[in-house]
N, CA, C and O of each residue as an XYZ file, in Angstrom:
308
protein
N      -8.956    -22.259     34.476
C      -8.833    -22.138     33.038
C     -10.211    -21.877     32.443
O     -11.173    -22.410     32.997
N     -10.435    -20.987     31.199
C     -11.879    -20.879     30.685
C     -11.745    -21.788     29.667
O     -10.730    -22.267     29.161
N     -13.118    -21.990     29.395
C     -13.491    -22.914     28.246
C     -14.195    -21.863     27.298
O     -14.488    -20.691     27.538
N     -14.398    -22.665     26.073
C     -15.211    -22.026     24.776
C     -16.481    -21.867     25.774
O     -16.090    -20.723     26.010
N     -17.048    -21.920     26.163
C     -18.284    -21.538     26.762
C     -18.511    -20.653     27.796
O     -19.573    -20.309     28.316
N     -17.193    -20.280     28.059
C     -17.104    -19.682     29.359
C     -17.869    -18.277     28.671
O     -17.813    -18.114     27.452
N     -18.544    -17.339     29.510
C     -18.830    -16.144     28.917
C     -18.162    -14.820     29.594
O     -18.882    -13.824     29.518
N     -16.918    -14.645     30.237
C     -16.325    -13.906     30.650
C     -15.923    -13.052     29.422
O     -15.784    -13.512     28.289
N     -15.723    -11.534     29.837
C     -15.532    -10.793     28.758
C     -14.080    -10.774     28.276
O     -13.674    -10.412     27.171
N     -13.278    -11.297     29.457
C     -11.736    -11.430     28.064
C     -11.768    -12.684     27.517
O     -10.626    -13.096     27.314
N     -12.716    -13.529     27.167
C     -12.543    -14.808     26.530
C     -13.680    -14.527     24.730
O     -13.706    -15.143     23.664
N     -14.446    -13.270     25.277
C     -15.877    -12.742     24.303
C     -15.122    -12.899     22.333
O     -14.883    -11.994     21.534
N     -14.958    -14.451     22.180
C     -14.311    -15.028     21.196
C     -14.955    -13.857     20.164
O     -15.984    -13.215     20.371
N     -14.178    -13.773     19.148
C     -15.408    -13.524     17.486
C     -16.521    -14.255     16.944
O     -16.126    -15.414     16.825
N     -17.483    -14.182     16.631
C     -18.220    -14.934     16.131
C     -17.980    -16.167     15.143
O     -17.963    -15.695     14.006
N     -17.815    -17.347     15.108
C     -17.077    -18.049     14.000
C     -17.885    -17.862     12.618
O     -17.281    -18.301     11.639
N     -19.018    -17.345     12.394
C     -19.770    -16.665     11.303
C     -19.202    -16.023     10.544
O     -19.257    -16.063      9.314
N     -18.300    -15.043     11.550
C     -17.441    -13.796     10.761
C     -15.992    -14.413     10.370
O     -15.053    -13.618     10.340
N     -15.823    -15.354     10.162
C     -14.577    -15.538     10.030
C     -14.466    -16.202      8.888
O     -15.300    -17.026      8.511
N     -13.506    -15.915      8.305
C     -13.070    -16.437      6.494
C     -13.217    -18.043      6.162
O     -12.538    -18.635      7.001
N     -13.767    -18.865      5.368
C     -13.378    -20.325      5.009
C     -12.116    -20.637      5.132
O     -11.141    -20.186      4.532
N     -12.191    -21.440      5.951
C     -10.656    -22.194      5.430
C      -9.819    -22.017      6.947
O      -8.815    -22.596      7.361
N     -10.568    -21.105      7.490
C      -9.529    -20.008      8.592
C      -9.856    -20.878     10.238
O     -10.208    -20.359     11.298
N      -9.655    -21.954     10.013
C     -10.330    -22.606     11.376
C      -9.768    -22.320     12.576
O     -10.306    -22.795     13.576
N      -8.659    -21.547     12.707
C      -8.211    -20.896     14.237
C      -8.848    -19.723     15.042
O      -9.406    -19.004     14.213
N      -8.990    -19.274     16.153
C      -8.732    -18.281     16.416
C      -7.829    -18.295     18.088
O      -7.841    -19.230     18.889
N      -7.024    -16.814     18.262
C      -6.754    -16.789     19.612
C      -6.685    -15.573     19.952
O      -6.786    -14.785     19.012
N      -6.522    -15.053     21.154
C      -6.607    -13.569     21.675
C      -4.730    -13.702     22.384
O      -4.097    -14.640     22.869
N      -4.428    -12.378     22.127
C      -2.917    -11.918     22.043
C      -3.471    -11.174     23.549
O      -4.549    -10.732     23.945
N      -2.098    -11.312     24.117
C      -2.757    -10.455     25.844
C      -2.417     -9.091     25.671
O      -1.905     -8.399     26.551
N      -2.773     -8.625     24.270
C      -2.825     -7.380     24.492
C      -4.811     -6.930     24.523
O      -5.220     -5.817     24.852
N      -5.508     -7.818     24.204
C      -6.389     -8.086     23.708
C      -7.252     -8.605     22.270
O      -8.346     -9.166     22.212
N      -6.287     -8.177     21.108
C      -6.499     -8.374     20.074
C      -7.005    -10.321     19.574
O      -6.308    -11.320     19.755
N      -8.295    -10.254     18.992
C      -8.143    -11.373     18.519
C      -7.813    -11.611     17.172
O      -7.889    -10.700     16.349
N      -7.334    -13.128     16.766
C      -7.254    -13.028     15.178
C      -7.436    -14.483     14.965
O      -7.516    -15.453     15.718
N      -7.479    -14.272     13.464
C      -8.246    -15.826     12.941
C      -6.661    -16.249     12.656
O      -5.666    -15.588     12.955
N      -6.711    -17.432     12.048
C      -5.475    -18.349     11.550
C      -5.812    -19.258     10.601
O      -6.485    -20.128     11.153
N      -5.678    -19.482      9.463
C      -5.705    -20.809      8.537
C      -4.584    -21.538      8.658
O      -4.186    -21.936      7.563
N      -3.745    -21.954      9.820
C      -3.004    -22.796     10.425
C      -2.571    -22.554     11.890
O      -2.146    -21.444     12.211
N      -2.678    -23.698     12.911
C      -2.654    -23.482     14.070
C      -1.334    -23.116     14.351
O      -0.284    -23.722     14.139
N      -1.696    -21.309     15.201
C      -0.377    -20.458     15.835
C       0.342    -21.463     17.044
O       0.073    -22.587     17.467
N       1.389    -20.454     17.359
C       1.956    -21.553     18.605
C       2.344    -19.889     19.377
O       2.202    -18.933     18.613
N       2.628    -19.699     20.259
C       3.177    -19.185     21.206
C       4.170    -18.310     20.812
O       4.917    -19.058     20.181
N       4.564    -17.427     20.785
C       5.411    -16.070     21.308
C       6.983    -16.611     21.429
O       6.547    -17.760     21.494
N       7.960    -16.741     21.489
C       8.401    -16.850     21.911
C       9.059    -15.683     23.062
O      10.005    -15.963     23.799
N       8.458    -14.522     23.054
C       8.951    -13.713     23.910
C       7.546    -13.374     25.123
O       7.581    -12.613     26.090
N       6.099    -14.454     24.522
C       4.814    -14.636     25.440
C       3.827    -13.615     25.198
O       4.189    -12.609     24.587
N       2.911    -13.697     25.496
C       1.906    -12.815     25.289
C       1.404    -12.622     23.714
O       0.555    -11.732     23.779
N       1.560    -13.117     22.091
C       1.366    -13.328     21.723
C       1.252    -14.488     21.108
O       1.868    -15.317     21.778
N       0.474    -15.281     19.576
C       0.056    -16.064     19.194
C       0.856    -15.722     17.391
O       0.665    -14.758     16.649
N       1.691    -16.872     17.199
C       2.210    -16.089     15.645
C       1.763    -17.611     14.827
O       1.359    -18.702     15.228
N       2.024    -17.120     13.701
C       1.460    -18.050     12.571
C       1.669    -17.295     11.368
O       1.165    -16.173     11.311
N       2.461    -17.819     10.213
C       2.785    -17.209      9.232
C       2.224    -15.803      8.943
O       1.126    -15.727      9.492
N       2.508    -14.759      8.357
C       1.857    -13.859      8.250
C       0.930    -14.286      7.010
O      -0.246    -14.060      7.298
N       1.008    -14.580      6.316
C      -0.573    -15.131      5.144
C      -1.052    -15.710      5.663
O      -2.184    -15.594      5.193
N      -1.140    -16.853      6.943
C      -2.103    -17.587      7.741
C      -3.012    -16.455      8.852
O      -4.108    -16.764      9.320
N      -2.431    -15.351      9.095
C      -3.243    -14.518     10.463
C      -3.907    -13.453      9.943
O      -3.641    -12.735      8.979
N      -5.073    -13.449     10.945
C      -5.853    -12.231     10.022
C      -6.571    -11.593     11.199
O      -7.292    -12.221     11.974
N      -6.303    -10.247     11.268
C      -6.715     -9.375     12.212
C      -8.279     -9.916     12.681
O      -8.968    -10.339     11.752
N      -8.620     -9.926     13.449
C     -10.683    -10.460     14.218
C     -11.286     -9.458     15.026
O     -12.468     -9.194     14.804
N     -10.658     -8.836     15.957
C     -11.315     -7.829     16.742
C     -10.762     -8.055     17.839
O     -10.036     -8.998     18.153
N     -11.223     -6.887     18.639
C     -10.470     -6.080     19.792
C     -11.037     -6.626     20.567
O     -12.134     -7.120     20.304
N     -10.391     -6.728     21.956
C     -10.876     -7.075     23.054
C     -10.475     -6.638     24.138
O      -9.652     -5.730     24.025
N     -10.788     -6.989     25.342
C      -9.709     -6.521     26.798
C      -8.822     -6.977     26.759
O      -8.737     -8.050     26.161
N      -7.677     -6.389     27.390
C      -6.084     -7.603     27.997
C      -6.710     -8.614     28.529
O      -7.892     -8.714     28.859
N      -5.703     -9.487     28.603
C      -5.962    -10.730     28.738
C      -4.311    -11.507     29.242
O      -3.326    -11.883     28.608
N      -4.696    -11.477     30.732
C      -3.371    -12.189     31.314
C      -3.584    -13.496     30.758
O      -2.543    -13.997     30.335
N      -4.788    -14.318     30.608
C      -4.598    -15.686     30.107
C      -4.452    -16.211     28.691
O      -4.667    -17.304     28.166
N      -3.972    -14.940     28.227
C      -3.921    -15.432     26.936
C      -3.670    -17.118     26.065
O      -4.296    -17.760     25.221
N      -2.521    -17.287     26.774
C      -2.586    -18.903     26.677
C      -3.425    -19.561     26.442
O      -3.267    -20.378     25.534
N      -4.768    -19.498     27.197
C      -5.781    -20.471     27.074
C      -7.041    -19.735     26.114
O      -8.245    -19.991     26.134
N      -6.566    -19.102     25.585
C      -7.223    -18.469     24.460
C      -7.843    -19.220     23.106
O      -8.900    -19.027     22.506
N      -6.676    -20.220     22.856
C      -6.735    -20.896     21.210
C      -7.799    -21.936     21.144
O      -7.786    -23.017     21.733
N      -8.776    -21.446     20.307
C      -9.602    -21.905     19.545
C      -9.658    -22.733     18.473
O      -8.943    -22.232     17.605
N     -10.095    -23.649     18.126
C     -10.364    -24.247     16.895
C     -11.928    -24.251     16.540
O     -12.880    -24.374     17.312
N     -11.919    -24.102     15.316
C     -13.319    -23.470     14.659
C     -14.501    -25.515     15.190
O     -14.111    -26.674     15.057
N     -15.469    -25.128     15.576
C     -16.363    -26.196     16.296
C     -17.067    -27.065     14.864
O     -17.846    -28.003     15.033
């Protein structure tokens, strides 16, 4: 499993700098995409993504696929 520290490039989080007040999530979708959340997402039910109201998610940046997506979710430090 990676950790927030890990520096592998499908884990290469967003900067938490760049990310909106208030917005203390982030996770990466195994398509690569990351995104912020102002409430913690839960799981896909069909896998491989991260959902959370649509006014809570906010596009973050691109990344590689990512089979582990799962262990993706972040909370702002």
């Amino acid at each position: 499993m990676n950790t927030p520290s890990d520096p592998s490039p499908t884990l290469r989080a967003p900067d938490w700098s760049l990310a909106p007040e208030g917005w203390d999530w982030s996770a990466q979708d195994a398509d690569g995409c990351w995104y912020w959340y102002r409430t913690e997402p839960v799981p896909g039910i069909g896998g491989g993504i991260w959902r959370s109201n649509s006014r809570d998610q906010q596009y973050a940046a691109a990344g590689q696929p990512n089979p582990d997506w799962f262990d993706s979710l972040r909370r702002r430090p």
